[in-house]
C-alpha positions in Angstrom: 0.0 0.0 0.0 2.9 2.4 -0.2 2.5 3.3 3.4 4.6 5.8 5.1 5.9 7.1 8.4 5.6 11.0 7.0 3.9 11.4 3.3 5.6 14.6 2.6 4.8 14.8 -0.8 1.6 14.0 -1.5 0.9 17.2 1.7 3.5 19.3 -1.0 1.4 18.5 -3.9 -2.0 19.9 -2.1 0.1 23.4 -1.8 2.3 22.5 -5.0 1.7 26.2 -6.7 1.8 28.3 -4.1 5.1 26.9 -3.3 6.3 26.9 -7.1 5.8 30.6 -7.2 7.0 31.4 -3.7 10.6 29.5 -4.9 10.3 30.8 -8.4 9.9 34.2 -6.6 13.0 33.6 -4.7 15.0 32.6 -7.5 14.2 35.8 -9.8 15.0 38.0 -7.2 18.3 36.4 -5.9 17.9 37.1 -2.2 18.5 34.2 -0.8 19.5 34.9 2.8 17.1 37.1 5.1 15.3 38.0 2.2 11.6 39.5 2.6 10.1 35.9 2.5 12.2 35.5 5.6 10.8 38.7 7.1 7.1 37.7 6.3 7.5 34.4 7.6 8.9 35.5 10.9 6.0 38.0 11.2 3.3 35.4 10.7 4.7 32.8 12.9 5.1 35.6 15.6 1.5 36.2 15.1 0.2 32.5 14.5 2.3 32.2 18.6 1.3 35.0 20.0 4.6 35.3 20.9 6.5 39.0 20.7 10.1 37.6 18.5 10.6 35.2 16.7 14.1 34.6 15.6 14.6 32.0 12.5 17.8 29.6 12.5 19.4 27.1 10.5 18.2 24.3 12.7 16.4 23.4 15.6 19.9 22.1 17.2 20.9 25.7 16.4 18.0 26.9 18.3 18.8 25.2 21.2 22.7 26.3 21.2 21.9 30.1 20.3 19.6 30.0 23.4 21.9 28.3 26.1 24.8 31.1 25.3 22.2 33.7 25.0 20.9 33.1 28.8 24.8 33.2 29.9 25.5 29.7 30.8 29.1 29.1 31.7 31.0 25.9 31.3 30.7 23.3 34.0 26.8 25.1 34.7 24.0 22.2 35.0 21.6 22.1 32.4 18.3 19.8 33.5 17.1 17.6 30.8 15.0 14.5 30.4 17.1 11.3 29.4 14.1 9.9 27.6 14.9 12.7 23.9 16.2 13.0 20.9 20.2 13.4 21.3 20.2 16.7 20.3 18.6 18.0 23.4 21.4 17.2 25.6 24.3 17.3 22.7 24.6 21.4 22.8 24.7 21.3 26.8 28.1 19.3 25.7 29.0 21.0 22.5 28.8 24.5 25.0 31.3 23.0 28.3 28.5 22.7 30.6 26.8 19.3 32.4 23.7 17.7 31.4 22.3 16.2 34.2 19.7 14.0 33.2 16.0 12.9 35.0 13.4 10.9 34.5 10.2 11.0 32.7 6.6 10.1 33.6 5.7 7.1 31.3 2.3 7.9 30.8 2.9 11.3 28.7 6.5 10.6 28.2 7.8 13.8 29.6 10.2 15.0 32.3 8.9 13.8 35.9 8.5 16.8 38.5 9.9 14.4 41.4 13.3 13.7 39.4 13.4 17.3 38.4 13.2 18.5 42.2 15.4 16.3 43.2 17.6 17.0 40.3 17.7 20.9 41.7 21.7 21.4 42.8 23.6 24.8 43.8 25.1 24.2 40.3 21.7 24.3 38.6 22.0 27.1 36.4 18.7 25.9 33.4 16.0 23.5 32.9 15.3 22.5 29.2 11.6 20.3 28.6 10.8 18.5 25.8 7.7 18.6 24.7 7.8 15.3 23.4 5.7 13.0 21.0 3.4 15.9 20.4 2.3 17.8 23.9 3.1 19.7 26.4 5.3 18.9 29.6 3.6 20.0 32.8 5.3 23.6 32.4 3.3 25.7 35.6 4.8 23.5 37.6 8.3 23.9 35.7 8.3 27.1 35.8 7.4 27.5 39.5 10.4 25.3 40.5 12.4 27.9 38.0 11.6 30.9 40.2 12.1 29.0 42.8 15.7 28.3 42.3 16.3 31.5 39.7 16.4 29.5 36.4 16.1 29.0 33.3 13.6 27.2 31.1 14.5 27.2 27.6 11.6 24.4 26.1 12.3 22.4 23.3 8.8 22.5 21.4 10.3 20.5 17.8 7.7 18.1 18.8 4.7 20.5 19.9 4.3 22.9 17.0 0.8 23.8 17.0 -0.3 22.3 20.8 -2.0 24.9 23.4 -1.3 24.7 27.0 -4.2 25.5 29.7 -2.7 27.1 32.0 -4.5 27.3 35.3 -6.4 30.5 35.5 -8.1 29.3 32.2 -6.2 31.3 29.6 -4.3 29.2 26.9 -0.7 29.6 25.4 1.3 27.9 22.6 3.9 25.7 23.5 6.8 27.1 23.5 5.7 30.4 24.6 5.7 29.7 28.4 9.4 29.5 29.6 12.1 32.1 28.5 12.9 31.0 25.0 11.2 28.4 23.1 13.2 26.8 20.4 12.1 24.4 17.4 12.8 22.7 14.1 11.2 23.1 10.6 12.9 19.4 9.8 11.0 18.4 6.8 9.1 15.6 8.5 8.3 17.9 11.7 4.1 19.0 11.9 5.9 22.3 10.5 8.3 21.0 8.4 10.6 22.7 5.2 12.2 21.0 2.6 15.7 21.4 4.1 17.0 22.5 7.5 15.5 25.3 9.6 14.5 26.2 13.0 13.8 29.3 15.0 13.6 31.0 18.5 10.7 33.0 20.2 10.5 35.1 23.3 8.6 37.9 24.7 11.9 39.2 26.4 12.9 42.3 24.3 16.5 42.1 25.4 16.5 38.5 25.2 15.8 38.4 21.5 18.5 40.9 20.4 20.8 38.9 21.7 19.2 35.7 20.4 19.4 37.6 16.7 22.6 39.1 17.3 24.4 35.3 18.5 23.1 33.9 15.4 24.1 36.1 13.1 28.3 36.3 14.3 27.4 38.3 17.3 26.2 41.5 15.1 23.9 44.2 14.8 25.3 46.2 12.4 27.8 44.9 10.0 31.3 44.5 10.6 30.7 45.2 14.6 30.8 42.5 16.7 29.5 43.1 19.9 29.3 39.1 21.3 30.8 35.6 20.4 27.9 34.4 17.8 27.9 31.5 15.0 26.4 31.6 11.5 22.8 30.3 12.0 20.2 31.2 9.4 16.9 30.3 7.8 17.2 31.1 3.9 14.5 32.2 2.0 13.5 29.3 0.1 13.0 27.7 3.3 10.7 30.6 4.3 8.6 30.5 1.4 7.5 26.8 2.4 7.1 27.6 5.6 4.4 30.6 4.7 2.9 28.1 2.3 2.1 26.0 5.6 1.8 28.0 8.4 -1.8 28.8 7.6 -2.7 25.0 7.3 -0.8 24.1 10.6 -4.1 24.1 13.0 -5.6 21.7 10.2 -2.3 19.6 9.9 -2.8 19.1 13.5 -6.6 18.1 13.6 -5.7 15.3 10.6 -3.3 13.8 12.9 -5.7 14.1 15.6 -8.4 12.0 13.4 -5.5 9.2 12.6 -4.3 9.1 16.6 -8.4 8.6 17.7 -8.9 5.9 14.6 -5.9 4.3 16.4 -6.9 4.6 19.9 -10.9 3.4 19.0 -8.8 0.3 17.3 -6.0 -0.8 20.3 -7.8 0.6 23.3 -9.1 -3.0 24.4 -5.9 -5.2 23.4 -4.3 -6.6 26.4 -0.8 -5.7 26.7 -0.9 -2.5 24.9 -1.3 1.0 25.7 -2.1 3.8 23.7 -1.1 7.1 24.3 -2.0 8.9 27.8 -3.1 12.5 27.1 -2.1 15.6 29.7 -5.0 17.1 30.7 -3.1 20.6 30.4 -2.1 20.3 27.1 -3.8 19.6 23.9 -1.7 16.8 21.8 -0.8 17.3 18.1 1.2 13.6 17.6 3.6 14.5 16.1 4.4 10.9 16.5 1.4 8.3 17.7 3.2 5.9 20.1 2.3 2.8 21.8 3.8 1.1 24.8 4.0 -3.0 24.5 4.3 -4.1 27.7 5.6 -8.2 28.5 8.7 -7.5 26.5 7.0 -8.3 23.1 7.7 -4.9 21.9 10.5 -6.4 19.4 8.5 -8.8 18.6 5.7 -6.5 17.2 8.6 -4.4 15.4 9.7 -8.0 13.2 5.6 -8.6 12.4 5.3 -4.8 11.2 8.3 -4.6 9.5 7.7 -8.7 7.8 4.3 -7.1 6.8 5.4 -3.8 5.4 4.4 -1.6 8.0 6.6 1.0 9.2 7.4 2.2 12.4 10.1 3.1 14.5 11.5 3.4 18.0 12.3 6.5 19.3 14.2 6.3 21.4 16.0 2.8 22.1 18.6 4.1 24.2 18.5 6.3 27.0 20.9 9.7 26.6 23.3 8.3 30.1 23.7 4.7 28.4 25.4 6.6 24.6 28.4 6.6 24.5 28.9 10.4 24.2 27.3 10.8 27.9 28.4 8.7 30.3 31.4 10.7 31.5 28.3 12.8 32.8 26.9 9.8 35.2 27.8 7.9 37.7 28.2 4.2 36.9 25.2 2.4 36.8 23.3 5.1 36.8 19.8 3.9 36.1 16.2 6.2 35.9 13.5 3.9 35.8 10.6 5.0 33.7 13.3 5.7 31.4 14.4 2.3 31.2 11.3 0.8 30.7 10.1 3.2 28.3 13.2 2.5 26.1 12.1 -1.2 26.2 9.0 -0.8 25.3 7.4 2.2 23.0 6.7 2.1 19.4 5.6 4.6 17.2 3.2 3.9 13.7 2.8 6.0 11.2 1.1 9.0 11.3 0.5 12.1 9.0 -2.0 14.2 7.4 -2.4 12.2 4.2 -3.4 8.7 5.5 -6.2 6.9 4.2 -8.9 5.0 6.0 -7.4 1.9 3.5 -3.9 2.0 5.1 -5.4 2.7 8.7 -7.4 -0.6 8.1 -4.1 -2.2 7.1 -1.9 -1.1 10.2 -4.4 -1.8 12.8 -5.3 -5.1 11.2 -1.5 -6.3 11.6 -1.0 -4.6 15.0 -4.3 -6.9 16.2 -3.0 -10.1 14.0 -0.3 -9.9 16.0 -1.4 -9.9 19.7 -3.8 -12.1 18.3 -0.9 -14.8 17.9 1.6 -13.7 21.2 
């Protein structure tokens, strides 16, 4: 049935002329880098956030760098972050000299735990970075409260999240993203936002934060030639930007369609014994970016041979905590061991899901995922 993880092209052909022109566009007019597609986009996302900057990137691992040197973190400074992520996450606390020190996640949303993340809370303690992950919110009130109490920073990684509204308590709602001091994400092709390249961005409502989030990524200056801070070379082109406007005003209806395919799923699996369907936060609506099950009786690698024997896709993300890579244990003690984590990386799956699927291939998938428990 051709089925997969992320149709990207068949949600390009949909939008197929407005991009044409919008790269056509770019092309006659040869300005590539910060041109005005770059301008407009920035201005529409700011709006679609309600958010006062955004600052575009080259990437959302950019994003995340740009916004660790713009708070001021020195080396050896602890940055909190959940082991249960995509490496990225916890690679620019490295790339940057300071410490990841990493917690555990709840495993029925799949995001950081508040008990590890108290607990986690040292003199050294300088940031805390949640990760939205899977598609919704961490429980960021009561982040952000343990950040005032113990003066940090929150700097959320929302590559997961585009699109997702938090409740907060008093009723009002916010975008992911939006809530801590700088929200960073990626425009990775397969993303809920995604471009046809690299990209990423930063948003803030602190004015003084965002000039220096602008300045970093563009070699530390404001004005040509003048270098006021240590910055890199980090920027969204214009060609980028152009698919991104094409997008942005479909994004809320991207979301629903991968709303529709994660409730056909959960209708399907809710009543199969030894699987569990996704738990949902009841601050924070969920746009799946990935739909993922938990197979519980170690059969989980099982499953992944029948899928992949019947031409299902799917993948595990992620099969390894962050403290067990190679690249991270110099940051943990030996043995070191979180618990949810562990059994989280044992035992999640993820099928495919994406705004082009057809009640034909959602037959399909569910069929195989029930012949399966249906023989183990």
């Amino acid at each position: 049935m051709n089925i997969q993880m992320v149709d990207v092209r068949s949600q390009y052909l949909k939008i197929k002329d407005e991009i044409d022109a919008g790269i056509q566009e770019v092309l006659d007019n040869t300005s590539f880098i910060n041109g005005p597609q770059v301008k407009k986009f920035k201005q529409n996302f700011e709006a679609y956030l309600g958010v006062k900057h955004v600052i575009p990137c080259a990437n959302g691992t950019d994003a995340l760098q740009i916004a660790m040197m713009a708070v001021g973190l020195k080396p050896g400074d602890e940055v909190i972050v959940p082991a249960f992520t995509y490496v990225a996450t916890a690679e620019v606390i490295g790339l940057l000299g300071l410490k990841p020190v990493m917690v555990d996640v709840d495993t029925d949303t799949f995001n950081i735990n508040m008990d590890s993340l108290k607990a986690a809370v040292t003199e050294q303690s300088k940031a805390i970075v949640p990760v939205h992950l899977y598609g919704q919110a961490a429980n960021m009130e009561a982040i952000m409260q343990i950040a005032a109490a113990h003066n940090l920073w929150v700097i959320e990684d929302n590559a997961q999240a585009i699109g997702a509204d938090y409740t907060l308590n008093d009723g009002r709602t916010a975008k992911t993203g939006t809530i801590g001091h700088i929200g960073c994400t990626s425009f990775y092709p397969s993303k809920n936002l995604g471009c046809y390249g690299d990209g990423g961005a930063m948003y803030t409502n602190d004015d003084a934060l965002a000039e220096l989030l602008h300045k970093i990524a563009n070699h530390g200056q404001e004005v040509r030639y003048y270098h006021d801070v240590i910055g890199c070379n980090s920027r969204l082109d214009s060609i980028q930007a152009v698919v991104l406007s094409a997008k942005l005003p479909h994004l809320d209806a991207y979301c629903r369609a991968r709303q529709e395919v994660a409730a056909y799923y959960d209708r399907v699996f809710r009543d199969i014994n030894g699987l569990e369907i996704p738990a949902r936060a009841p601050y924070s609506t969920h746009v799946y970016h990935q739909y993922t099950l938990q197979v519980k009786d170690g059969k989980r690698d099982l499953l992944k041979k029948w899928l992949d024997d019947h031409q299902v896709p799917n993948m595990i993300y992620y099969p390894v905590p962050l403290y067990k890579q190679e690249a991270f244990k110099s940051y943990v003690p030996e043995n070191f061991r979180l618990e949810n984590t562990e059994e989280l990386c044992a035992s999640v799956i993820s099928l495919p899901i994406h705004t082009e699927m057809t009640e034909d291939q959602l037959d399909y998938i569910s069929e195989q995922v029930r012949s399966f428990f249906r023989q183990y």
